[in-house]
Structure formats: C-alpha cells, structure tokens
C-alpha positions in Angstrom: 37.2 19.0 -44.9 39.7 18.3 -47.5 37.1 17.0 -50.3 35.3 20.8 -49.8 38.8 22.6 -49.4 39.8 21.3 -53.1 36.1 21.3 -54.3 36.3 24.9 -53.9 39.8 25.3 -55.1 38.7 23.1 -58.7 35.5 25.9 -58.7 37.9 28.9 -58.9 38.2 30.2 -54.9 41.0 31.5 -53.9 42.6 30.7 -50.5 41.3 33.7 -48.7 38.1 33.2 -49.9 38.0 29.4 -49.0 39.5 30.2 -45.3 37.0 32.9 -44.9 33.7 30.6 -46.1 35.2 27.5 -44.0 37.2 28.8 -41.0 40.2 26.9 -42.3 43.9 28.2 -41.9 45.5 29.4 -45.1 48.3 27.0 -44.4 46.5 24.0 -44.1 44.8 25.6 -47.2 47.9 25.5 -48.8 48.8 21.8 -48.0 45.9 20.2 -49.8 46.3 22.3 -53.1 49.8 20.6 -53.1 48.6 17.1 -52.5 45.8 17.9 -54.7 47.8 18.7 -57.7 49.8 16.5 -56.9 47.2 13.5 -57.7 45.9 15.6 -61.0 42.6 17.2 -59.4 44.3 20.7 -60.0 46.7 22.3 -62.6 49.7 24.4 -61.7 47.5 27.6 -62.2 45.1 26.5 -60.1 42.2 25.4 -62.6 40.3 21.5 -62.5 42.6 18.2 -63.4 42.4 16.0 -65.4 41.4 13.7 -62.9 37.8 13.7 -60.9 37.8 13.4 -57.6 36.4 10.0 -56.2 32.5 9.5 -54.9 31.8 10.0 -51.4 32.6 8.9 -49.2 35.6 7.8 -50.3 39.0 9.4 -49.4 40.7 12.0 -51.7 44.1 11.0 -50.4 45.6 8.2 -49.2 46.2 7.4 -45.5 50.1 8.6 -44.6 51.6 5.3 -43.5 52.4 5.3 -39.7 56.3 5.0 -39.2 55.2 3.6 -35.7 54.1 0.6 -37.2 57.0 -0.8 -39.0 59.1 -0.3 -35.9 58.7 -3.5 -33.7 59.8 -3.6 -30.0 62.1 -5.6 -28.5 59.4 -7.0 -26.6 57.4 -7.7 -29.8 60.3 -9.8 -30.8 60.8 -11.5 -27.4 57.0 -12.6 -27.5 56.5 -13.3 -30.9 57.7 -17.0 -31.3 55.8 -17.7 -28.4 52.4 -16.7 -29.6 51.1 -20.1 -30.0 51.7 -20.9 -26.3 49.6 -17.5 -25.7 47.1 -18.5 -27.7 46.9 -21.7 -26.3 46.4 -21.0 -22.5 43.7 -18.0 -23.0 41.5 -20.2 -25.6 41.3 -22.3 -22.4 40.2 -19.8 -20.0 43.0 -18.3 -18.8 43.4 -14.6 -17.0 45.9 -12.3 -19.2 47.9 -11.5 -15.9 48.1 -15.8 -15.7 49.5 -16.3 -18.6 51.7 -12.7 -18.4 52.8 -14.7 -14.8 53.9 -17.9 -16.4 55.9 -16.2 -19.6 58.9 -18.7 -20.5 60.3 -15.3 -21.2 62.0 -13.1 -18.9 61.9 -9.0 -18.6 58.2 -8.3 -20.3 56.8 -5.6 -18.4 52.8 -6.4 -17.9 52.2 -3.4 -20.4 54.4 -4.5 -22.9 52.6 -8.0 -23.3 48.8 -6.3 -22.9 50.2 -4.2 -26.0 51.0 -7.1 -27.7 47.6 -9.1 -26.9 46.1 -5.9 -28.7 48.3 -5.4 -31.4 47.8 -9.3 -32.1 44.0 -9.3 -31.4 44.2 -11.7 -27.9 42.6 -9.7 -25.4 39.4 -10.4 -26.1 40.3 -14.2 -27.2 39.0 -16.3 -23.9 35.4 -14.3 -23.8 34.9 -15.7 -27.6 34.8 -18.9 -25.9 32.4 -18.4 -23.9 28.2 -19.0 -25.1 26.1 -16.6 -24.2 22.8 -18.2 -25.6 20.1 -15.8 -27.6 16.8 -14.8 -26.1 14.3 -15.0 -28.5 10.6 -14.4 -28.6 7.6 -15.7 -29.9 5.0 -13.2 -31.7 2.7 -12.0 -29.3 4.9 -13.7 -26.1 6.2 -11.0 -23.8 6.1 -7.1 -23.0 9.8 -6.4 -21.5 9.4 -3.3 -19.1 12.1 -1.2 -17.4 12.5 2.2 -15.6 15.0 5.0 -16.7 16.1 8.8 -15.9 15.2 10.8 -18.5 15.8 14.5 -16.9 16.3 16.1 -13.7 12.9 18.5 -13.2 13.5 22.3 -12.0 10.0 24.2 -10.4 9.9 27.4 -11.4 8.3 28.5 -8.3 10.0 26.9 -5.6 13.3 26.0 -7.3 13.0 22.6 -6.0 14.3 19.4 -8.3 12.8 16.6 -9.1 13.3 13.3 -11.1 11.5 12.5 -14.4 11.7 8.7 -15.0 10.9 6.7 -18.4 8.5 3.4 -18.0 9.6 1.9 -20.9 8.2 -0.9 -22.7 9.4 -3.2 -25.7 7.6 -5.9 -27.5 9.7 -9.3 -27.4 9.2 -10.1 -31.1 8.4 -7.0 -33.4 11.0 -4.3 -31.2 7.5 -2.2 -30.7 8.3 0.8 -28.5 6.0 2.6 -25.5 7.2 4.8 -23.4 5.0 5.8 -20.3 6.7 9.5 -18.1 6.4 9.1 -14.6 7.2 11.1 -11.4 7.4 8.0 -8.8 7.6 4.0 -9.1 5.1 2.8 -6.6 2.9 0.0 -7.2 -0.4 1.7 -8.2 1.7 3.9 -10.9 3.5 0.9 -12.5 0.4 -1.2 -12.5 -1.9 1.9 -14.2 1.0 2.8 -16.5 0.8 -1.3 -17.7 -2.3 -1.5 -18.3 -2.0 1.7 -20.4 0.3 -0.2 -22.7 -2.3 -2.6 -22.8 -4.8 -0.2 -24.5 -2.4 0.9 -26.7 -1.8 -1.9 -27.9 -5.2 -3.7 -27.9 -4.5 -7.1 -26.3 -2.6 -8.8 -23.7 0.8 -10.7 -24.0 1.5 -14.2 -22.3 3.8 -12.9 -20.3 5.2 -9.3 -18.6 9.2 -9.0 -18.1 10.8 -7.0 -15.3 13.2 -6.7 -12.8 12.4 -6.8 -9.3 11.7 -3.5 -8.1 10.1 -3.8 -4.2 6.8 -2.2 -6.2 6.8 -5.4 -8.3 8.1 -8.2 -5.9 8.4 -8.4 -2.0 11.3 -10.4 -2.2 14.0 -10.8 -4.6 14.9 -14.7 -6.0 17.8 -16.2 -8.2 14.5 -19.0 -8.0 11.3 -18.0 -7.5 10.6 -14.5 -5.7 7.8 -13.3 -3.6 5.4 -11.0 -5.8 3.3 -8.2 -4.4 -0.3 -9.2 -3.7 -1.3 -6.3 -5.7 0.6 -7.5 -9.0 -1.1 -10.9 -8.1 -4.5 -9.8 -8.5 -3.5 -7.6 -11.6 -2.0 -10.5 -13.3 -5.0 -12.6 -12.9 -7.4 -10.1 -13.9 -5.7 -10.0 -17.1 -4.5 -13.9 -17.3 -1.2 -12.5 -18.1 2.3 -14.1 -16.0 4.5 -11.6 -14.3 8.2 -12.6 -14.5 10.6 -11.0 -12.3 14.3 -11.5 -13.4 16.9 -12.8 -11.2 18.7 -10.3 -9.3 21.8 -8.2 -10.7 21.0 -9.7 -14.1 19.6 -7.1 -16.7 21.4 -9.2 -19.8 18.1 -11.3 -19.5 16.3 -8.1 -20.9 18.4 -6.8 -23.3 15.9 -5.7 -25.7 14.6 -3.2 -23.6 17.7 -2.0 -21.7 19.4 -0.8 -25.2 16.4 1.7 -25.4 17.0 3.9 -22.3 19.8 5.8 -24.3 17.6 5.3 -27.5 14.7 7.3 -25.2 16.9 9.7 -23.8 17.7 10.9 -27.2 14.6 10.9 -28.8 13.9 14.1 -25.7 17.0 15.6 -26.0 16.0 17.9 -29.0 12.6 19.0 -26.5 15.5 21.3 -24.2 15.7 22.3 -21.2 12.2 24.1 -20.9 9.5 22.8 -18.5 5.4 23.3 -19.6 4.3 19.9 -17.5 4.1 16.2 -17.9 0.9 15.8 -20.4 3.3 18.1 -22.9 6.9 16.2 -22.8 4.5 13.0 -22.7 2.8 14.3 -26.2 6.2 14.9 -27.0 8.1 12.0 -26.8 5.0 10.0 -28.3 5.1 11.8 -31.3 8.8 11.3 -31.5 8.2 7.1 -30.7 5.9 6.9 -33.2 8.7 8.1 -35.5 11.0 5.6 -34.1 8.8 2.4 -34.3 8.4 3.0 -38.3 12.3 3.4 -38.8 14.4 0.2 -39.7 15.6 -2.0 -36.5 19.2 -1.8 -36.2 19.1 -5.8 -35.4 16.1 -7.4 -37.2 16.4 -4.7 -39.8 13.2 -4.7 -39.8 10.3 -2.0 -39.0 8.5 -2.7 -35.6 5.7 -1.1 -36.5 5.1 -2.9 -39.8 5.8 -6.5 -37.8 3.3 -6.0 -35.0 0.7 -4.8 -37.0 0.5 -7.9 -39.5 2.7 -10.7 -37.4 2.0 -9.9 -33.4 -1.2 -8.0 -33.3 -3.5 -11.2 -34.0 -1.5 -13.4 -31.5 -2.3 -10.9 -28.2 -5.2 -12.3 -26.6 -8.2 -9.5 -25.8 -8.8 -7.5 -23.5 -10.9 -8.2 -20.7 -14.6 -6.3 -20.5 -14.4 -4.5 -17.6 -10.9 -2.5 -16.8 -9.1 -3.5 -13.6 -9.6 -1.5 -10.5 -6.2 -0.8 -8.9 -6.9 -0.9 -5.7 -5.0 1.1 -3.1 -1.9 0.0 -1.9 0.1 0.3 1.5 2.9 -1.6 3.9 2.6 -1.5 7.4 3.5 -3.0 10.6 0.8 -4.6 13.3 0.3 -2.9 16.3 0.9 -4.6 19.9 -2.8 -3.9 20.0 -3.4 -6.1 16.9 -4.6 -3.6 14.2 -2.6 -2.1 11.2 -2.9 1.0 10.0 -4.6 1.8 6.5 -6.1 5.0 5.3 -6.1 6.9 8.8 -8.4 3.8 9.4 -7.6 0.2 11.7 -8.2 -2.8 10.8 -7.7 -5.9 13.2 -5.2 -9.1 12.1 -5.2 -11.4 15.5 -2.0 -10.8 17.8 -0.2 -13.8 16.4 1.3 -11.2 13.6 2.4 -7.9 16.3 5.7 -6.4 15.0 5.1 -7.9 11.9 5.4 -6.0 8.8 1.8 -6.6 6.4 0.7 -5.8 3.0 -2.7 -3.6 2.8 -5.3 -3.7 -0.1 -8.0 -1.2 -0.3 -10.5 -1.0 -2.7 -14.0 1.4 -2.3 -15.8 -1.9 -0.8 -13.4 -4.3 1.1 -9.9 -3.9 2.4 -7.1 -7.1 2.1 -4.8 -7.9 4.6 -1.2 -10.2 3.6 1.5 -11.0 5.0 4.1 -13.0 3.2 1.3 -13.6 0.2 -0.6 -15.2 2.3 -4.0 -13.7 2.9 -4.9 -12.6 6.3 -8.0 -11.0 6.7 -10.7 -9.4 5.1 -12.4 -6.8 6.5 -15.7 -4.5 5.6 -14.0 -0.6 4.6 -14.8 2.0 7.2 -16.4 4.4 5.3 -18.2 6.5 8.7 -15.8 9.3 9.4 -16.7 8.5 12.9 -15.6 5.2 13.2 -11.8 4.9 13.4 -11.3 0.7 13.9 -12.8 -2.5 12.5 -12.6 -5.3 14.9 -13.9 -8.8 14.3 -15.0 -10.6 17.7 -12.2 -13.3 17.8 -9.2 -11.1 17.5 -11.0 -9.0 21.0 -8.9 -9.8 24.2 -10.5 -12.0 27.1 -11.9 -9.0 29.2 -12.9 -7.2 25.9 -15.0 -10.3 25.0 -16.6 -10.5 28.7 -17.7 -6.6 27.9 -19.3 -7.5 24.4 -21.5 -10.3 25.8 -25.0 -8.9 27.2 -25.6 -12.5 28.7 -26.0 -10.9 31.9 -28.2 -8.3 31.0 -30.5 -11.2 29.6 -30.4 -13.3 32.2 -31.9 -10.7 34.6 -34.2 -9.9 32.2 -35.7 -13.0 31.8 -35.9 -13.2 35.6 -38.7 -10.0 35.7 -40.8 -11.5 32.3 -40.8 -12.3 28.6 -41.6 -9.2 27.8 -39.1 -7.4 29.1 -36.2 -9.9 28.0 -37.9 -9.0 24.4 -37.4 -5.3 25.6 -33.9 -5.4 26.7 -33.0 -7.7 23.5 -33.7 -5.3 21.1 -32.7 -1.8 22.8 -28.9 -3.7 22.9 -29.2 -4.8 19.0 -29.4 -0.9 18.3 -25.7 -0.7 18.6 -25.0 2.3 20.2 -23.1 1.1 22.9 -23.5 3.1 26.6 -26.4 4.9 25.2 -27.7 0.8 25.6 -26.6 0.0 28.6 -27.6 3.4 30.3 -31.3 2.3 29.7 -31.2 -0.7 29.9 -29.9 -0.3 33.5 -32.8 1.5 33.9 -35.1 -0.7 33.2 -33.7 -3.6 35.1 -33.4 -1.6 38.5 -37.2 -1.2 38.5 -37.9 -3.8 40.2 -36.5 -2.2 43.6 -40.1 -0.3 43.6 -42.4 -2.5 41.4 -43.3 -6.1 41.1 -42.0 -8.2 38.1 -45.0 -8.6 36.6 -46.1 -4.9 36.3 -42.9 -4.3 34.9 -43.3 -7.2 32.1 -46.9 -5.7 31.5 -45.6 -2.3 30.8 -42.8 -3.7 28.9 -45.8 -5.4 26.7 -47.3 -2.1 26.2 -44.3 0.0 25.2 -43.7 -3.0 22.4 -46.8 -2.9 21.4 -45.9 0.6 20.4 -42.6 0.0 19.0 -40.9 2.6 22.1 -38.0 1.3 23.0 -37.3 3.7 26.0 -37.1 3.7 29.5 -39.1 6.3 30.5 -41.8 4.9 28.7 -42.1 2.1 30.6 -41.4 3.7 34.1 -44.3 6.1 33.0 -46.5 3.3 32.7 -45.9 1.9 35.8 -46.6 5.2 37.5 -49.6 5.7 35.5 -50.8 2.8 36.9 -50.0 2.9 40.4 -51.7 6.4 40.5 -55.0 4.9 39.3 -54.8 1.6 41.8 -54.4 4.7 44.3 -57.6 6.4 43.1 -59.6 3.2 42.8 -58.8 2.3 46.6 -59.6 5.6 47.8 -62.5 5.1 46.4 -63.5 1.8 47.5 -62.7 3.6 50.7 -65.9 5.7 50.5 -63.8 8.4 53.0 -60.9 10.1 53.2 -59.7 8.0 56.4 -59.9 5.0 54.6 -56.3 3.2 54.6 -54.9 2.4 51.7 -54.2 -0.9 50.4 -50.6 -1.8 50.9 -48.8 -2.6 47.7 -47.8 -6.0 46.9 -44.3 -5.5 47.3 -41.5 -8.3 46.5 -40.2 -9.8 49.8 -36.9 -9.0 50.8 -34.6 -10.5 54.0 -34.2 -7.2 55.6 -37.5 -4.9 54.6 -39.9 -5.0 57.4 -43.5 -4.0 56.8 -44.6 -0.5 57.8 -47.3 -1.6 60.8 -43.8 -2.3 62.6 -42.5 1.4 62.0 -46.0 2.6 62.6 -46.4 1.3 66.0 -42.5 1.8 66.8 -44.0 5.6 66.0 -46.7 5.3 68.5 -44.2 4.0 71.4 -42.3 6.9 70.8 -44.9 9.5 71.3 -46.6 7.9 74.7 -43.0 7.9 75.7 -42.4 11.8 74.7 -46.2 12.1 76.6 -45.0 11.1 80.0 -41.9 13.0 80.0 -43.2 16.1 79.0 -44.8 17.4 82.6 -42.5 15.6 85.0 -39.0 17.5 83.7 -35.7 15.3 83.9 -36.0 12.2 82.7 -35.2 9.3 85.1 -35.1 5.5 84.3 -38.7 5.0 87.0 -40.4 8.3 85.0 -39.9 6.4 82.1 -41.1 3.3 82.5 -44.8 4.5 84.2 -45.8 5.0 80.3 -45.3 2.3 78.9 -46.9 -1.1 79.0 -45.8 -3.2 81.9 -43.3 -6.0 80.4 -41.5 -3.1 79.4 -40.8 -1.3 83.2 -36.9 -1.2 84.4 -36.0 -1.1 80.8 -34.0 0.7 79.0 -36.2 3.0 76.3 -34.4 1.8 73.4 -34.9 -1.8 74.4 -38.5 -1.5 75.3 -38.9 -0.5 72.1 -37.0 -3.1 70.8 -39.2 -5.7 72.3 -42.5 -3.4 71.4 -41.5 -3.8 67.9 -40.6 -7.3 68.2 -43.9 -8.3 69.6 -45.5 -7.9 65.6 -42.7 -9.2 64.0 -42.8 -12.7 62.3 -41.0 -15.7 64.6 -38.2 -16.1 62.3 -37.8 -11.9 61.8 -38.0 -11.1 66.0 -33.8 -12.1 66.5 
C-alpha cells in the first residue's frame, strides 16, 4: 500500500484524490509523503526525486527496528550461560517441561524458558533428531487413494443435507491427479469409481494404496488385515495388489493426503449453487486437468508431462473384458441356517448361526464368506416364486426323511415295474404335494384291483407319456366293465352269475357266498315269525335247520355262517 500511496503522490495526486481512489486515511497519507521525501522519492513541493523507487517486491522503507528486541529479560540473562546444557539434554530426546524441571537455575517460570527455547530456536530441536525415512515410488508402481469432504449438499425440494465426498487418487511417481465425486463409500462405489481411474488412465499399477475403510478391509492390521472378498476378486481380475495401511497412520500416504485441501480449492470458485453431480464432476475435471499441467510444488515438475512420457509405458494393460462388480451385502445366519441376500435365502450349514457372513451376488451365482474363507456357492434364485435355496446336507434329520421318496418306491415296486417307472417319474416333476397327492392315488389302488392290472394300466398310460392318475384308474375301469360284458355274455342269460373277481386275499375279507347265505338265514328266520306274532326262543328255532334249535338267533347264525367258512377262518 505504501509503494501505490507514493506512486501516486510522484504522478501528481493530491492526498484527497489518493484517499478517495484507495480508501486510505489522509493521515496515514500524510506519513508516507514524509518518509518518502525523506529518502529522495519526492521533493518539498511534492514533484518525483531524484531517486527511483526500488523493483517489486522490494520494500520502499526500511523495517522500524523493534525496541522489544534489544531489551533482554532477566530471565534471558539467567538462562543464557546455560544454553549449552539446554541444548545438550533436548538433542538427546528430552521433553521441554524435563529439562524446564531440572534447570540448575531457580525462579524461571515455564513460559519464560518456552520463550527463550523460541527466541533461541530449541523447540523444535529434539524432533530434528528424529528420521522420518522418504516414501518414494517407482514409475508406474502405485495409485494412492483417499476419501475427503468436499461440501455439504442442500435439496432444494425437501431441504434435506447431504454429504458430497471426493475419491481422490494420486499417482506415486508423476503427482497425476483424479478425482472421482461420490455420495456414499460402500464397496461397489469404491470398486467402480477404481476401475474408472483405470480407464482414464489406460493401464493398471502394481499396486493400489489405501486406508482401511470396512468397504476395503473386514479387519483392520498393524500386520496383515482381513480384506473384503469383493476387493479380492477385483484385485485379481486386474493382477493388481491392494495395500491397506496400518491403522491411525495416514503419514504412509502423504502424497495424496496433501491434495484434499488442494481439491477443495480447486471447487471453491464453483459456489454454493447445486445443478447435480454429472455438472460439479465436469467441473472439477476441467479444473484437475488445469492442475496436473501446473509445476509440482515438490518435484517441480509437471505431472502431466511425467506420466505421459515416464509412467504411461510402465502400467501394464488393461484386461479384455471389464470386471463385473458383483453385488455386495453383510449379514448374519439364521438359527434356521440361511442368510439373507436380495429378499432371497440362501443355506450355509448350522455350524455358522449367529454368525456374521459376507454375500456375493452376481446375475448367475451367489458367494457365501465368512472370515475370507469361502462358504458356499449357491445357484441365484431368479423365480419370483421361490424364496430359499437349500442344498440337501445343510436339511435337518426330519426334513431329510420328508425329501426321500424311498417309501413311495418301495411300494411301488411291490404292485409291478411298471408302475415303480410310473411313480418314479411323476416325483422327478418337482412339484412337491401336487406329487405326492397322485401318487397316493395310484398306490391305494390296489385295495380294489389286483397288482398286475394296475402295472398293466400303468404300461399303457407310459406308453402314452400320461403321467396322471386318473388315467390309470380309468383304465382299470374300462377294463373291468368289458370283463363284465364278456361274462354276461358267456352267460347266454340274464341269470347267469357273474364271475367273481380275482381279488387279493386279505386276513379279515370273507368271500361273499358267506354274506349270501348269512342273507338267506335271515329271511327263513323273518318267514317263521311273521304269522305266529311275538317272538319266543321255541318259535324261533322251528325254522331253522336242526343243529341250530335252542339257540340263540344270533348264534345259529353264527354257526350257519361258519359251516362254509375255511377250517382256519371258522374261530
């Protein structure tokens, strides 16, 4: 301000006019056209000196000497022949307060002797000491990556606020710059905004650099932390290593923490007005390209210029096909032994319930992990009506006992081939009750038919690829109507009996002669009665045969019936 106060004094100004052009106070006005003409760069009447004033941006005036300075403290004095012991005990690593503690001098306050360490240049004497070793890079060696705020987001509609954050990434060797804008920091956002870096660039490092977010690793390590299976499989699709720093420790990516603020003010001139993310991302690339042709401020060197003709070659290429990032969730095993993925569940064994799991999911397959460690791999549901994926061994005992159809088989097998065949392939349809309902069906046939109609009709409905029920109990009607019609007439009238049906033999089916002639008992019986009124024990036994008199009705009948039974049936 002075150098324009007496510029425009040497051009012919008066003080008015300079305090009106520069919002300066006519006193301070004042002051400088003394000291100037005091050092010859303007006459008494106010025109140019003799002597030219100095080139920018050097002073006009000398600095005023501080009177401070001279004057030395009694403290000062007090401490000053012991500065060498001072010296001494903070070149080998000792606290300030230590050596402030152990003063052979009496009566220095604490602030007196920090004043001194300053004046004297010792504060900052024991961290000189101390190596702090350089990381350096190799062409074509690393991508460092780190997250940042760059502004707070206000919707115009709702009023609601929401963070913007900055995925920024530097090249370990040239300084190159990318910054990525992004709402959230999950795992399929980091990995997609990465492998945009990689297009831009045209190649893949050795090696990506970051902290350890829980999108990036699934546990933390001074050593060796647990990375997300995700970032697994993304690494090795592009052969490139993903190092996560040791915790608390963002020294170990310097490069790339020194650009957040950098960022931050390459948007700042954008303001405060929101027209979406595809706009401030246009934005701040234009304003990054800027940046990366600029001279480094610490290899003085332009990052653009060195990546293009030192670090581009060294990247190795990119692979043909792009990386699918597959979908990626947490969640915890069920008592029942499925996790949760998608609205969709997917068995893992009930060694892992209470457990907390890592979920893959790509259009084809879905990944199960815990710990790294793969699970399971399971088939993705893609029917809307299908809810769970189970695999047969992670079924429970009684679950496993309702899946087997050996039972089915084994009483299919009993009535014929053919109708094992049958039952065999309705149950390989898959649909569950539906099955079972039919095959129950078939099965409980042979209450009314013999096996071997039933595996003949069994043999027909194959035949015709009819995998029904009815089909076959049609058959066997069919054909029990014509053996009807064909022994009628055989018969030659309609008196003619008909031929009993071979039916299977069971331990407590009696033939029908026995309820036929149990039928004629009962009507002599009803004969007698009819004309003689009351009943009485004598009435009763005049009709009916003689080994039967004196006997109760019910037991004559009894015996009656017994007479045509078989020896073993008559008890």
């Amino acid at each position: 301000m002075d150098r324009k106060i007496v510029e425009m004094l040497r051009s012919g100004e008066s003080v008015r006019g300079v305090a009106r052009s520069l919002h300066v106070a006519k006193r301070r006005i004042r002051v400088v056209r003394e000291r100037a003409q005091e050092q010859g760069y303007l006459e008494a009447d106010g025109g140019p000196g003799a002597t030219a004033l100095p080139p920018y941006p050097e002073a006009i005036f000398p600095d005023t000497a501080d009177g401070r300075s001279a004057r030395r403290s009694e403290a000062e004095e007090l401490l000053e022949p012991h500065q060498a012991w001072i010296r001494e005990r903070l070149e080998a690593g000792w606290h300030a307060v230590t050596v402030w503690e152990e003063l052979p001098v009496a009566g220095i306050r604490r602030s007196s002797f920090y004043r001194f360490l300053e004046r004297h240049q010792l504060s900052r004497l024991g961290e000189n000491y101390r190596v702090i070793p350089e990381i350096r890079h190799q062409p074509g060696e690393a991508l460092i990556l780190d997250w940042g705020k760059l502004r707070t987001v206000s919707d115009a509609e709702t009023g609601r606020k929401r963070l913007l954050w900055m995925f920024v990434g530097v090249m370990g060797y040239s300084r190159f710059m990318m910054v990525r804008l992004v709402w959230t920091m999950d795992t399929v956002t980091t990995l997609k905004a990465i492998e945009s870096m990689f297009r831009q660039i045209e190649g893949v490092p050795r090696k990506v650099t970051i902290d350890n977010p829980k999108c990036i690793a699934l546990e933390a390590s001074d050593y060796e932390p647990l990375l997300s299976p995700a970032v697994e499989r993304f690494g090795s699709h592009y052969g490139v290593l993903i190092e996560c720093l040791p915790p608390a420790d963002p020294e170990k990516k310097g490069k790339v923490e020194r650009q957040m603020p950098y960022g931050r003010r390459l948007y700042e001139a954008h303001g405060e007005g929101w027209l979406g993310l595809e706009e401030s991302q246009a934005y701040l690339d234009r304003k990054v390209v800027l940046a990366n042709e600029r001279r480094h401020g610490t290899t003085l060197r332009r990052p653009k210029e060195v990546f293009e003709k030192e670090e581009a070659s060294t990247l190795r290429p990119l692979p043909a096909l792009s990386y699918e990032v597959e979908e990626f969730s947490e969640g915890i095993v069920r008592q029942d032994g499925h996790v949760r993925f998608s609205n969709k569940y997917y068995s893992v064994g009930g060694l892992y319930r209470g457990k907390s799991v890592t979920i893959l999911g790509s259009a084809q397959q879905v990944w199960i992990y815990y710990r790294g460690k793969l699970l399971e791999v399971h088939a993705r549901i893609t029917d809307p009506q299908q809810t769970k994926s189970t695999k047969p061994e992670h079924l429970r005992p009684w679950e496993r006992a309702m899946e087997d159809h050996s039972s089915y088989r084994r009483r299919a097998a009993a009535l014929g081939p053919h109708v094992d065949e049958m039952i065999l392939r309705m149950l390989s349809q898959g649909q569950g009750f539906i099955d079972t309902r039919k095959v129950w069906g078939i099965l409980s046939l042979d209450k009314r038919y013999a096996a071997e109609r039933i595996d003949a009709a069994c043999e027909r409905a194959l035949e015709l690829d009819l995998l029904s029920y009815r089909v076959v109990k049609e058959f066997l009607e069919r054909e029990e109507k014509a053996r009807e019609t064909r022994n009628e007439e055989s018969a030659g009238s309609s008196e003619a009996t008909v031929a009993p049906r071979s039916l299977p033999r069971y331990p407590h089916v009696r033939p029908l002669s026995v309820y036929r002639e149990q039928l004629d008992l009962f009507t002599v019986r009803e004969a007698s009665e009819a004309p003689r009124g009351p009943c009485s024990d004598d009435a009763a036994g005049r009709g009916l045969p003689a080994e039967g008199r004196g006997v109760a009705p019910g037991r004559v009948w009894q015996q009656a019936a017994g007479k045509n039974l078989p020896e073993e049936e008559r008890s």
